[in-house]
TITI-359859 format. One line per field, with one value per residue: residue in three letters; x, y, z of N, C-alpha, C, O in turn. Coordinates in Angstrom, 3 decimals. Example, Ala and Ser with C-alpha at 12.3 -4.5 7.8 and 13.67 -1.06 7.14 Angstrom:
<sites>
resn c(ALA;SER);
n.px c(13.190;12.850);
n.py c(-5.690;-2.250);
n.pz c(7.800;7.080);
ca.px c(12.300;13.670);
ca.py c(-4.500;-1.060);
ca.pz c(7.800;7.140);
c.px c(13.200;12.900);
c.py c(-3.300;0.030);
c.pz c(7.800;7.870);
o.px c(14.236;13.409);
o.py c(-3.319;1.138);
o.pz c(8.465;8.039);
</sites>
This chain:
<sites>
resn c(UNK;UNK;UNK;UNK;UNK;UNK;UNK;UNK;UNK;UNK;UNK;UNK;UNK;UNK;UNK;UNK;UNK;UNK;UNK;UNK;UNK;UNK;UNK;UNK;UNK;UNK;UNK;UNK;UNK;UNK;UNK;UNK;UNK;UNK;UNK;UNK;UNK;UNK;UNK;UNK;UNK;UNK;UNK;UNK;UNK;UNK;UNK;UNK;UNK;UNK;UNK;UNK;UNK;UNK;UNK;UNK;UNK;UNK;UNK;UNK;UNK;UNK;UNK;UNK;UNK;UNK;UNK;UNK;UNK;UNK;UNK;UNK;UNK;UNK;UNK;UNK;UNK;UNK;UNK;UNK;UNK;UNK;UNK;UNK;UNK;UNK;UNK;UNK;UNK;UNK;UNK;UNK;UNK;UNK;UNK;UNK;UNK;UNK;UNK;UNK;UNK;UNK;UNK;UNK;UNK;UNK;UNK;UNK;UNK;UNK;UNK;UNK;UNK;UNK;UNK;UNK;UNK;UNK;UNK;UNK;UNK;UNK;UNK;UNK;UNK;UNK;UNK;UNK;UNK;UNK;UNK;UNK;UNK;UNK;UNK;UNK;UNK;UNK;UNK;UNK;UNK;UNK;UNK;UNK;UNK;UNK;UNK;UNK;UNK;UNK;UNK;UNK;UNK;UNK;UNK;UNK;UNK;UNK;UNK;UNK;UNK;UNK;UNK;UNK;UNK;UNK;UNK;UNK;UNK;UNK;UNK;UNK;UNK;UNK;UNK;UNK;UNK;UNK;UNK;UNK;UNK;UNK;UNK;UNK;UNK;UNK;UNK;UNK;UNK;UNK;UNK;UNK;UNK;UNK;UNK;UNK;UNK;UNK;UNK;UNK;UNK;UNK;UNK;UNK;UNK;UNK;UNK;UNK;UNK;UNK;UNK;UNK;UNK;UNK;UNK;UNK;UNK;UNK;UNK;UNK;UNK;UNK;UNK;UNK;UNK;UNK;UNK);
n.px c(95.102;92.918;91.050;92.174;91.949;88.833;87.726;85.523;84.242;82.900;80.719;77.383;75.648;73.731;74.974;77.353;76.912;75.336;77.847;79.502;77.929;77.604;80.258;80.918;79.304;81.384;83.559;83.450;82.945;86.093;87.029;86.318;87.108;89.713;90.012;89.039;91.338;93.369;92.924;92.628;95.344;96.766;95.917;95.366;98.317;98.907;97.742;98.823;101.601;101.229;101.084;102.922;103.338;104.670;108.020;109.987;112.661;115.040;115.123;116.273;119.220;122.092;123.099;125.947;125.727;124.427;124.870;122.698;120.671;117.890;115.592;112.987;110.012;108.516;106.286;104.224;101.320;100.426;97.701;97.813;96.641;97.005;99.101;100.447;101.716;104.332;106.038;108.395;110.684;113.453;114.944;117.638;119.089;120.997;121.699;122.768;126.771;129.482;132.597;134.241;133.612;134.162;133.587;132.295;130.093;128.795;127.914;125.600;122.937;120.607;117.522;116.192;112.880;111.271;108.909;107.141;104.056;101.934;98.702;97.559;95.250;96.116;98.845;99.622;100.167;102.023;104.153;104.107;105.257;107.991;108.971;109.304;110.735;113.239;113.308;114.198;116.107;118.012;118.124;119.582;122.024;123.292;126.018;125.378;124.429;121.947;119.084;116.719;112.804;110.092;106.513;105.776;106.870;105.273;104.528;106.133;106.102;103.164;102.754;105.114;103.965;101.104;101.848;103.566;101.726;100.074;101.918;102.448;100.105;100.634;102.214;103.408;104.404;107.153;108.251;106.524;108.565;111.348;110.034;109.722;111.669;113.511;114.100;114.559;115.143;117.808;117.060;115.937;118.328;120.207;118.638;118.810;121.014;123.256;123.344;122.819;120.246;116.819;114.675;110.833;108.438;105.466;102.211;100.519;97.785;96.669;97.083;95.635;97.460;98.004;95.271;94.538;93.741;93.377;91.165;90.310;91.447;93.207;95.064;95.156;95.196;96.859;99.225;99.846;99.295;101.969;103.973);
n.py c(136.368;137.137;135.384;133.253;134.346;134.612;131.506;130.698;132.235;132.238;130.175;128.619;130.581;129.097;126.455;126.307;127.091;124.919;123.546;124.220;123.897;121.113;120.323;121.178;118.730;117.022;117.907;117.425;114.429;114.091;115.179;113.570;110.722;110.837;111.565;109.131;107.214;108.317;107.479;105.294;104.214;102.933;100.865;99.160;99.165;97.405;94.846;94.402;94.224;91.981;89.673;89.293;90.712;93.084;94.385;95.131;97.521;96.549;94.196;93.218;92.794;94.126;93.940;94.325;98.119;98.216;99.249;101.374;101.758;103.100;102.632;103.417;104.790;106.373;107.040;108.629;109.689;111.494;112.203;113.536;115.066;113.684;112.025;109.484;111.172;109.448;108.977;107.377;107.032;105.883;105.799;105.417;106.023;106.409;105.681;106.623;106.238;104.354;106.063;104.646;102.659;101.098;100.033;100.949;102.797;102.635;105.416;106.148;106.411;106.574;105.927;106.628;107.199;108.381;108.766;109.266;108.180;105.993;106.116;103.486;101.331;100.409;101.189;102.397;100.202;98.483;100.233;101.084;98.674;98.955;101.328;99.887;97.349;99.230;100.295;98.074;96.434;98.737;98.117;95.836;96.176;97.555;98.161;97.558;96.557;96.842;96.877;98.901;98.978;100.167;99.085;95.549;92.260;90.833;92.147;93.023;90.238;90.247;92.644;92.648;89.978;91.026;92.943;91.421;90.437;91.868;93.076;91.922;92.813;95.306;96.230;98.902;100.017;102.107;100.954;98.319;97.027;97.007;95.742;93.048;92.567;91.046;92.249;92.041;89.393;89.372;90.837;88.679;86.548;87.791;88.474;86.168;85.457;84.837;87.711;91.045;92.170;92.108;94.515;95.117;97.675;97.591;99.144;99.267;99.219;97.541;94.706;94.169;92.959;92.624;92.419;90.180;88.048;90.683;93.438;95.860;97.538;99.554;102.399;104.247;103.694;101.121;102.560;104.654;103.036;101.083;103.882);
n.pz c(155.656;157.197;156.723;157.984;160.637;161.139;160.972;160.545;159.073;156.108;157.044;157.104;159.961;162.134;161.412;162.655;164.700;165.848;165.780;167.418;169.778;170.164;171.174;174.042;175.178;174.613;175.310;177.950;178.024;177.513;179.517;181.650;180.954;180.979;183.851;184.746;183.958;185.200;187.410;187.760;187.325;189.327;190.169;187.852;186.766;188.791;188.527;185.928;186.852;188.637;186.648;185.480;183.361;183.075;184.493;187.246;187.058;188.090;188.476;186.580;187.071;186.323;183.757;181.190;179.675;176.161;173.106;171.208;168.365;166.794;163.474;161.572;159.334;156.595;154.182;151.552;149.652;146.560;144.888;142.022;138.876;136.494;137.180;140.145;142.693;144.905;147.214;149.590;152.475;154.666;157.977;160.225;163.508;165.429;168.980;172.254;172.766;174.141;174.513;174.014;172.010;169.507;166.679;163.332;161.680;158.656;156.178;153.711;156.484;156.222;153.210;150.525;148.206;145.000;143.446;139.753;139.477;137.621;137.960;140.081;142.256;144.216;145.343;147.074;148.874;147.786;147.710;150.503;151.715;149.985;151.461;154.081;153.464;153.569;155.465;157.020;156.384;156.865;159.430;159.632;158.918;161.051;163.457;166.079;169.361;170.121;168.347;167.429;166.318;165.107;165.067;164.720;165.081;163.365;161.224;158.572;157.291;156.678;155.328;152.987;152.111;151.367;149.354;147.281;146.235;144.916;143.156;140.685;139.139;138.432;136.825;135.820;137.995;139.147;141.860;141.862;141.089;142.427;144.565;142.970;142.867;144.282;146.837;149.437;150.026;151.219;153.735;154.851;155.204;156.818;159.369;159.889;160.766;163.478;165.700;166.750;168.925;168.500;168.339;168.980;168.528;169.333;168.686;171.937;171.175;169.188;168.595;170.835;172.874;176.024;176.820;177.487;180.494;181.797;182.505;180.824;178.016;175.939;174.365;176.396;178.822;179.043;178.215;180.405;182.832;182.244;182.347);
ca.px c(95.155;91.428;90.402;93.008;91.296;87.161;87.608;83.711;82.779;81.555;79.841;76.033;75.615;73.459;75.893;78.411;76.636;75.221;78.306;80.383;77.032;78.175;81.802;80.815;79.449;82.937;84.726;83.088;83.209;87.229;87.874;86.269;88.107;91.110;90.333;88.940;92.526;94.623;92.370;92.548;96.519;97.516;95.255;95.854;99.902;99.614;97.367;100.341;103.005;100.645;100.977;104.538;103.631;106.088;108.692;110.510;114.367;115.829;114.806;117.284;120.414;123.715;124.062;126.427;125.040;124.410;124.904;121.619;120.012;116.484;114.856;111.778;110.371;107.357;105.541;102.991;100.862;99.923;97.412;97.637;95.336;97.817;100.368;100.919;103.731;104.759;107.649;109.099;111.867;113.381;115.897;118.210;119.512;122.147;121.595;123.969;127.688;130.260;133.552;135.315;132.914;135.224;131.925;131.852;128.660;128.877;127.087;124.430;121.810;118.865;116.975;114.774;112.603;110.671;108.692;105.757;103.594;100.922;97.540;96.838;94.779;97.537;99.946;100.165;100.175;103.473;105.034;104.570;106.454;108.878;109.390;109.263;111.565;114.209;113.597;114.608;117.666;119.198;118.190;120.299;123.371;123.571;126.173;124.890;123.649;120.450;118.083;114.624;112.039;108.795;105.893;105.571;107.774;104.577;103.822;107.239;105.466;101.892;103.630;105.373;103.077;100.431;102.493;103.963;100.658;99.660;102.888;102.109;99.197;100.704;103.422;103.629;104.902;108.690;107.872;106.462;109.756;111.742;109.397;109.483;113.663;113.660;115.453;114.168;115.816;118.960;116.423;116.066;119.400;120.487;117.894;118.888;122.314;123.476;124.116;122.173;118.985;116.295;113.137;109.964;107.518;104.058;101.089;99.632;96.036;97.305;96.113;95.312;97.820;97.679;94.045;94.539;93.481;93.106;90.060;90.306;92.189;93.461;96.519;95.814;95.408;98.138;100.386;99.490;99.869;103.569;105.325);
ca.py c(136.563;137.538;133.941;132.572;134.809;134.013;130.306;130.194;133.741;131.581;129.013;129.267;130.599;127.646;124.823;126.676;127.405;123.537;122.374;124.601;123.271;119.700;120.336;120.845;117.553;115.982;118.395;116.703;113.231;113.343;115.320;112.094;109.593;111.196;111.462;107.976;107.136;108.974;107.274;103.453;103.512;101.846;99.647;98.524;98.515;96.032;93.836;93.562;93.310;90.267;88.729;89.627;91.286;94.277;93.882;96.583;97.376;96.294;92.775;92.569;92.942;94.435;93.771;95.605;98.883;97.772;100.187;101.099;102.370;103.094;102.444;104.178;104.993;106.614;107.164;109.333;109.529;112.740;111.390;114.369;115.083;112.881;110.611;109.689;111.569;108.716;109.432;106.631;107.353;105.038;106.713;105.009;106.968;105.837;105.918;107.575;105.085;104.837;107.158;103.572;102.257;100.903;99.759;101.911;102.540;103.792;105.876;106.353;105.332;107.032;105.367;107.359;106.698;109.109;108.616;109.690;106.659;105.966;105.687;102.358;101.531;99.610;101.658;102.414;98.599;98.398;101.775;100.483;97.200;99.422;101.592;98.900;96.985;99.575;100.536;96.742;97.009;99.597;97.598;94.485;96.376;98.243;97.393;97.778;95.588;96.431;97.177;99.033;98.757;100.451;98.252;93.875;91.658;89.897;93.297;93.020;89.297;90.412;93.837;91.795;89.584;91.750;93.814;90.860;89.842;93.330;94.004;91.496;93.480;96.778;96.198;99.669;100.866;101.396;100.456;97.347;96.333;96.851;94.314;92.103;92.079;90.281;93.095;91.834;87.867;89.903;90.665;87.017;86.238;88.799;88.062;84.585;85.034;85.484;89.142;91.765;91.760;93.349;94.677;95.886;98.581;97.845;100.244;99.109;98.545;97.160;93.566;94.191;91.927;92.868;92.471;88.795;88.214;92.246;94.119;96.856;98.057;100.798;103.116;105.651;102.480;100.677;103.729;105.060;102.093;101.028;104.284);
ca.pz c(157.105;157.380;156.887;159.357;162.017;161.273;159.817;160.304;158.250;154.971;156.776;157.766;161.427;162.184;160.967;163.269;166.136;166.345;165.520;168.874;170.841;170.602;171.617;175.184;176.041;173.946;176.008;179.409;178.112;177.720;181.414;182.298;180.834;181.572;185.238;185.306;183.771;186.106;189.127;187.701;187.192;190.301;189.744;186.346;187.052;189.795;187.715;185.051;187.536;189.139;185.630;184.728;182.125;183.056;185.496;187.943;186.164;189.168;188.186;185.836;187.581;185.861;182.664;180.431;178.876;174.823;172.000;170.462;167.736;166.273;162.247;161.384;158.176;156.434;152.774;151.444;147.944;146.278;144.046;141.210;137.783;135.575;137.632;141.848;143.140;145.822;147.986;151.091;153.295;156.207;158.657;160.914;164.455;167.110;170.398;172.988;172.499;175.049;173.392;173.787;171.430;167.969;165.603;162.504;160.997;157.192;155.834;154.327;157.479;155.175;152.263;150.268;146.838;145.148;142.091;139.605;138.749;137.217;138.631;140.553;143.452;145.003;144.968;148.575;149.220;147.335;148.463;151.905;151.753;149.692;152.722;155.517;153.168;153.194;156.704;157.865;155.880;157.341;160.738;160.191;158.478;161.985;163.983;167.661;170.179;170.182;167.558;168.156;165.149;165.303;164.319;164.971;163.961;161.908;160.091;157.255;156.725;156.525;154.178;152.227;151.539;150.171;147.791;146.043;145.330;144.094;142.716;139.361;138.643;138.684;136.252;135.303;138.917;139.263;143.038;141.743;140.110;144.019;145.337;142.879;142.146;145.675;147.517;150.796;150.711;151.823;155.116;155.630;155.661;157.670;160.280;160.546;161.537;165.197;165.923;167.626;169.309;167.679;169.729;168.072;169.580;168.647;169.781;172.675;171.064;167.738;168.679;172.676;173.402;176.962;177.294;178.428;181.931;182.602;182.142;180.555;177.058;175.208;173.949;177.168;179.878;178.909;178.397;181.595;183.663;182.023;182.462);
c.px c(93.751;90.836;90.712;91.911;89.498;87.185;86.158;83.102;82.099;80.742;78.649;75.804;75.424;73.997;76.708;78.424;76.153;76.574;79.446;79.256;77.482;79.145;81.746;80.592;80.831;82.967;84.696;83.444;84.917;87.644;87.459;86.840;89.517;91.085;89.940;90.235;93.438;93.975;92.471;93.721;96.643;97.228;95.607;97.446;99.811;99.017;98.365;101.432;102.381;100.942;102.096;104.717;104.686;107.068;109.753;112.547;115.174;116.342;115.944;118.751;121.442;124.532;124.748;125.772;125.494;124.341;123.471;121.318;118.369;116.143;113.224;111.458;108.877;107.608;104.684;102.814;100.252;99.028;96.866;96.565;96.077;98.299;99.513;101.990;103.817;105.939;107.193;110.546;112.167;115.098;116.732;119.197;120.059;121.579;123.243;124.950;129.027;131.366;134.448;134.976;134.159;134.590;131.834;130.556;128.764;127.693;126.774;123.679;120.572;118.739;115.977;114.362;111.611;110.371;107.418;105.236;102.474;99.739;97.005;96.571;95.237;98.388;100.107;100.418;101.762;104.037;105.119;105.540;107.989;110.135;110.008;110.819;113.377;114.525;114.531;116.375;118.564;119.365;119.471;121.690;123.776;124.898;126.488;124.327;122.334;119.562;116.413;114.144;110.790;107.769;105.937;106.768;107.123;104.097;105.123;106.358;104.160;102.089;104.203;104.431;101.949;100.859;103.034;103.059;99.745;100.499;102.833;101.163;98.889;102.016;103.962;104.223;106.544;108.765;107.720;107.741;110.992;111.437;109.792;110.805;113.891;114.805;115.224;114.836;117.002;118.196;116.405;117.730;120.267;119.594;118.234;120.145;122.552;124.231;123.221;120.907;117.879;114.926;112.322;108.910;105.977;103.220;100.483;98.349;96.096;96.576;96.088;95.916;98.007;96.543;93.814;94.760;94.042;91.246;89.845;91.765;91.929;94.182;96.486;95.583;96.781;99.572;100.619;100.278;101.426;104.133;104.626);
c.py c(136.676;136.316;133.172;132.958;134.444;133.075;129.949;131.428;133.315;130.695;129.278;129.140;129.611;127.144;125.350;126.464;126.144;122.926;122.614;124.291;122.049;119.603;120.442;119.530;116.672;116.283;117.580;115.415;113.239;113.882;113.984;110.875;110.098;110.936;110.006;107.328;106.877;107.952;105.303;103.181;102.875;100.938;98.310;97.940;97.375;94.886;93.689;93.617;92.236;89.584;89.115;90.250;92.919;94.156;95.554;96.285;96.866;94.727;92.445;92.293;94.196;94.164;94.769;96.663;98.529;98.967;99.905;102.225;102.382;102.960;102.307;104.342;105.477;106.910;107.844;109.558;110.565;112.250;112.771;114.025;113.686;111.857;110.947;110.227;111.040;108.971;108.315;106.871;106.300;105.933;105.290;105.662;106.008;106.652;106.613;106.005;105.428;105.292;105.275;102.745;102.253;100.815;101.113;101.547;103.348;103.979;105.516;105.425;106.149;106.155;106.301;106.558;107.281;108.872;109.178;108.636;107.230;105.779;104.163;102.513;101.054;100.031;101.862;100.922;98.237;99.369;101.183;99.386;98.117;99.999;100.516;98.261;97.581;100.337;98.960;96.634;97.794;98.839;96.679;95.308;97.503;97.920;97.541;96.384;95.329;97.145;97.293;99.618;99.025;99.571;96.544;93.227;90.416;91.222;93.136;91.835;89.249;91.704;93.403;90.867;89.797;92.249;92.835;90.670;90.331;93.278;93.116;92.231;94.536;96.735;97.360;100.899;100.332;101.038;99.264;96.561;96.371;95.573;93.504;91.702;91.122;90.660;92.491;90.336;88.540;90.185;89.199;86.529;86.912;88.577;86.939;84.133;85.550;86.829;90.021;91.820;92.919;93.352;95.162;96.400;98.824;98.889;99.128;97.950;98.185;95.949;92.989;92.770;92.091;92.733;90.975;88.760;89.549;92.772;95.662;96.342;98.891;101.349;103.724;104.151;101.840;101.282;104.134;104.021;101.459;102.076;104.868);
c.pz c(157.689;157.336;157.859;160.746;161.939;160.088;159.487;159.319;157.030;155.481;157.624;159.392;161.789;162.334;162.193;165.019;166.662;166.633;167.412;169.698;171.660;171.057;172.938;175.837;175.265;175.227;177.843;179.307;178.016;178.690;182.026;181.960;181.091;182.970;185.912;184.742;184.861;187.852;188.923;187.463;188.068;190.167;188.638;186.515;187.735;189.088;186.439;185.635;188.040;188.030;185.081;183.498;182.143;184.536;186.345;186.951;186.802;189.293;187.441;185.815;186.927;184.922;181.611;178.832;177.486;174.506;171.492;169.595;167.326;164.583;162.321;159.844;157.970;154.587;152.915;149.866;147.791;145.011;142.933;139.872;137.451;135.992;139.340;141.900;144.451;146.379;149.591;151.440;154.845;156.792;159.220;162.463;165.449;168.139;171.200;173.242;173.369;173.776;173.289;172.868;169.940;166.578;164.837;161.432;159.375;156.854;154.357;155.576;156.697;154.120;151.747;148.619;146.442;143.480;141.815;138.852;138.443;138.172;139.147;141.937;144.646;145.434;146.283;149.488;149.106;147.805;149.830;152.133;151.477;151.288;153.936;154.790;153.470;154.774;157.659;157.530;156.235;158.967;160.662;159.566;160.069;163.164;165.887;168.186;170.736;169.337;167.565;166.481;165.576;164.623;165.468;164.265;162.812;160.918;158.797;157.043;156.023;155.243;152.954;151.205;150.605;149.151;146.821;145.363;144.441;143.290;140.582;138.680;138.565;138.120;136.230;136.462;139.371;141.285;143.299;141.160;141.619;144.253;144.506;142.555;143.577;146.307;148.685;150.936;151.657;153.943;155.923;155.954;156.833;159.301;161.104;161.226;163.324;165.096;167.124;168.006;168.767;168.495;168.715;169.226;169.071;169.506;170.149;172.154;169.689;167.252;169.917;172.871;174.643;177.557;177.751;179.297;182.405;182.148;181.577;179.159;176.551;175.386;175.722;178.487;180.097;179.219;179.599;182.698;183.780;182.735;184.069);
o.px c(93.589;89.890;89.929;91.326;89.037;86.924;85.698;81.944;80.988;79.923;78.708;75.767;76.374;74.073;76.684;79.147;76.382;76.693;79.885;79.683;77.672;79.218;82.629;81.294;81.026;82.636;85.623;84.162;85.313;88.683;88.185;87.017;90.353;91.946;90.249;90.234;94.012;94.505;92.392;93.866;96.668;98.000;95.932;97.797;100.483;99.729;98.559;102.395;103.089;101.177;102.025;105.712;105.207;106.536;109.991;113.205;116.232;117.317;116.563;119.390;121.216;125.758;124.218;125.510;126.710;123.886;122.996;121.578;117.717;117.085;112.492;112.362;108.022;108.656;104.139;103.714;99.455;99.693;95.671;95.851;95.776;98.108;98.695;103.042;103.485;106.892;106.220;111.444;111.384;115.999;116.488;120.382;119.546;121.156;124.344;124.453;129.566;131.223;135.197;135.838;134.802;134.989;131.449;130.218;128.791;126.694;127.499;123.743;119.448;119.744;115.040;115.048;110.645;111.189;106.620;105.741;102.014;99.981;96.020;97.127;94.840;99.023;101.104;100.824;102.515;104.675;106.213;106.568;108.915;111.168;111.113;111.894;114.385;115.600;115.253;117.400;119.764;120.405;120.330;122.667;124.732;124.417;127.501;123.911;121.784;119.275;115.447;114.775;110.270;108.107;106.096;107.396;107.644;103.333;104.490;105.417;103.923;101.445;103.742;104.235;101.713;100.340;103.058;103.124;98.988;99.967;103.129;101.379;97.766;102.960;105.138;104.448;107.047;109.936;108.217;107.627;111.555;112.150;110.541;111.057;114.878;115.898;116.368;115.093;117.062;118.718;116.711;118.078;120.925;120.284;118.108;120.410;122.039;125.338;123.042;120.220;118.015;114.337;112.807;108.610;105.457;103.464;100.021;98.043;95.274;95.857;96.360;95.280;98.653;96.527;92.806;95.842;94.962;90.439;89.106;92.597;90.774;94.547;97.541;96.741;97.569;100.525;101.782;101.391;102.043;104.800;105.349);
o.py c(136.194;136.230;132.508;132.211;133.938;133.295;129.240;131.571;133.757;130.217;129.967;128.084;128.847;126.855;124.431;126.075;125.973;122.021;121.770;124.457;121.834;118.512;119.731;119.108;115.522;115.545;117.320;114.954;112.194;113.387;113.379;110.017;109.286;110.196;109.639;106.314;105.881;107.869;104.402;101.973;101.711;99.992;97.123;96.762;96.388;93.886;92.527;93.095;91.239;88.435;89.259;90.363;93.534;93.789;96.666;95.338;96.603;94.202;91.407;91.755;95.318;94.087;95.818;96.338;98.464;99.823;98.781;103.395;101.416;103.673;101.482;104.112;105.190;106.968;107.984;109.609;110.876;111.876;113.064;113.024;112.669;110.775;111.780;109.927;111.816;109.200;108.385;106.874;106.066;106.445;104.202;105.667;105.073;107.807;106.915;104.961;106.534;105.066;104.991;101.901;103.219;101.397;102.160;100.578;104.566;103.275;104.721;104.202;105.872;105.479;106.715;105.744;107.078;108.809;109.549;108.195;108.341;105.217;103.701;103.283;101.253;99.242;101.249;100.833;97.844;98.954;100.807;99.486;98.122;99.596;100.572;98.536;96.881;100.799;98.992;96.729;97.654;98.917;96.756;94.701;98.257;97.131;97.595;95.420;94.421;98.255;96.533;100.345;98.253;99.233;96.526;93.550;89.636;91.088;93.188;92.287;88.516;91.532;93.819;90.978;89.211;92.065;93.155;90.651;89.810;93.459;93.720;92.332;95.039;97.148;97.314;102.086;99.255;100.935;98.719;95.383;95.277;94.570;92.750;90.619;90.396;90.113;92.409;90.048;88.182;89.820;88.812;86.187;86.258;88.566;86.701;83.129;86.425;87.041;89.579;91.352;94.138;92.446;95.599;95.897;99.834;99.328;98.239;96.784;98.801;95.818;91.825;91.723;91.048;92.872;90.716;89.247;89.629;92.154;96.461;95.435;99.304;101.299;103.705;103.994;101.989;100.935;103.966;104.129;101.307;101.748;105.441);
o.pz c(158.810;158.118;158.537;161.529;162.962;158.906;158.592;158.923;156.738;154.696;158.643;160.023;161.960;163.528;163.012;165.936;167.859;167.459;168.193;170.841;172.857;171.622;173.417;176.756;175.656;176.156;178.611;180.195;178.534;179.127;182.814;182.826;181.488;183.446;187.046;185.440;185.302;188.960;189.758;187.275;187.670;190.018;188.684;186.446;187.435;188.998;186.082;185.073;187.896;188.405;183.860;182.783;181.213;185.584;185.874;186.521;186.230;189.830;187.676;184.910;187.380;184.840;181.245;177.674;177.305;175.264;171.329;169.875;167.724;164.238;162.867;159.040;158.809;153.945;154.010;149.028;148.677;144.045;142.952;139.810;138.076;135.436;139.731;141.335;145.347;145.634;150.343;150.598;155.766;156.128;158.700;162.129;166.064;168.183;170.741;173.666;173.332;172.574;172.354;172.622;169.529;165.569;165.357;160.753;159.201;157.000;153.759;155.693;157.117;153.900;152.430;148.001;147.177;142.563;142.676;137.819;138.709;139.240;138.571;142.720;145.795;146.135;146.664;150.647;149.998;148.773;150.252;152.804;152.288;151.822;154.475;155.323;153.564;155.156;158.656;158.205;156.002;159.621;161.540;160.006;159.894;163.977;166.584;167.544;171.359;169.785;167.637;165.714;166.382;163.488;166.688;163.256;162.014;159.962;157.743;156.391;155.063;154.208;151.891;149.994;149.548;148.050;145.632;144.134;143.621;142.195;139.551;137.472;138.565;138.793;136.589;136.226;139.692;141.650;144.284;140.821;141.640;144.211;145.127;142.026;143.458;146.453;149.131;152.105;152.833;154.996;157.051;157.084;157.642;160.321;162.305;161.887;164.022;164.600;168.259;167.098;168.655;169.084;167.671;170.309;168.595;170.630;169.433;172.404;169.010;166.261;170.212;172.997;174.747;178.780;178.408;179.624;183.220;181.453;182.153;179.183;176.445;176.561;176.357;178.874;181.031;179.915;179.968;183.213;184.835;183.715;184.884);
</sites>
């Protein structure tokens, strides 16, 4: 408890007292980008409604409210003395469904996979795909009308891609043996048939695709100006 309360009492005055010096001019430089923010939305909005890049809701008339859900998913590597202790998880969550709604969804909507591997430098290369893989999966077995996917819809290609090409040279990860059983064709097929519409929610400043004919980019611009 005594450490909680003076996190600075081992470290040399000095180092401490330079280091809460510098935190004032931060603290000035982000009231100013914030308030030059808050003072360039209008701005910014009308320059992407001039270019259609966002449109008022009104625009779209009256079409009938879709069933939706969301797929998400995350990983993380504990990289211990001996082994990795790797663990990925992908979720799946409904949206609010009228009661007249008939569409049964079985369960499980989770995926998890939790292992202790060996030491490679890859290994989060493959674990990721793993994840993503098993997050997409639960996307297309959904059965709603509209499907929201965090991410691009070139990041599973670009994900994919790398880990197979890792995943030969990392025989010894049961991660690598996922990827390479070709759990993911079932994604392609699934993809390719006519069913529900699937949206993806990239960040913003990911690959400033907005920054064509505007001036200005970045997460708090963008954000700002949309909502």
């Amino acid at each position: 408890m005594a450490n909680q309360e003076t996190p600075f009492a081992d470290l040399p005055a000095a180092l401490v007292e330079e280091v809460l010096g510098q935190t004032s001019a931060i603290g000035d430089l982000l009231l100013e980008t914030f308030r030059r923010v808050k003072t360039d939305r209008s701005g910014h909005r009308q320059a992407l409604l001039d270019r259609g890049l966002i449109v008022d809701e009104s625009a779209l008339g009256f079409p009938p409210l879709p069933t939706t859900c969301g797929a998400d998913g995350s990983y993380a590597i504990d990289r211990l003395l001996t082994v990795d202790l790797v663990a990925a998880a992908a979720v799946a969550v409904e949206g609010l469904t009228p009661p007249s709604e008939k569409r049964h969804w079985e369960q499980p909507r989770h995926s998890t996979f939790v292992a202790a591997e060996v030491h490679y430098a890859e290994t989060a290369t493959i674990l990721r795909a793993v994840m993503l893989g098993n997050e997409l999966l639960l996307a297309t077995r959904a059965p709603h009308d509209l499907v929201m996917i965090d991410g691009t819809f070139t990041l599973p290609i670009i994900y994919f891609n790398q880990a197979l090409n890792q995943a030969p040279d990392c025989p010894d990860l049961r991660c690598s043996w996922i990827v390479a059983a070709g759990t993911w064709k079932r994604i392609g097929t699934s993809c390719g048939r006519r069913g529900p519409t699937r949206t993806t929610s990239p960040c913003p400043s990911t690959r400033r695709a907005v920054r064509s004919g505007v001036r200005w980019d970045g997460r708090g611009n963008t954000t700002t100006a949309v909502c």
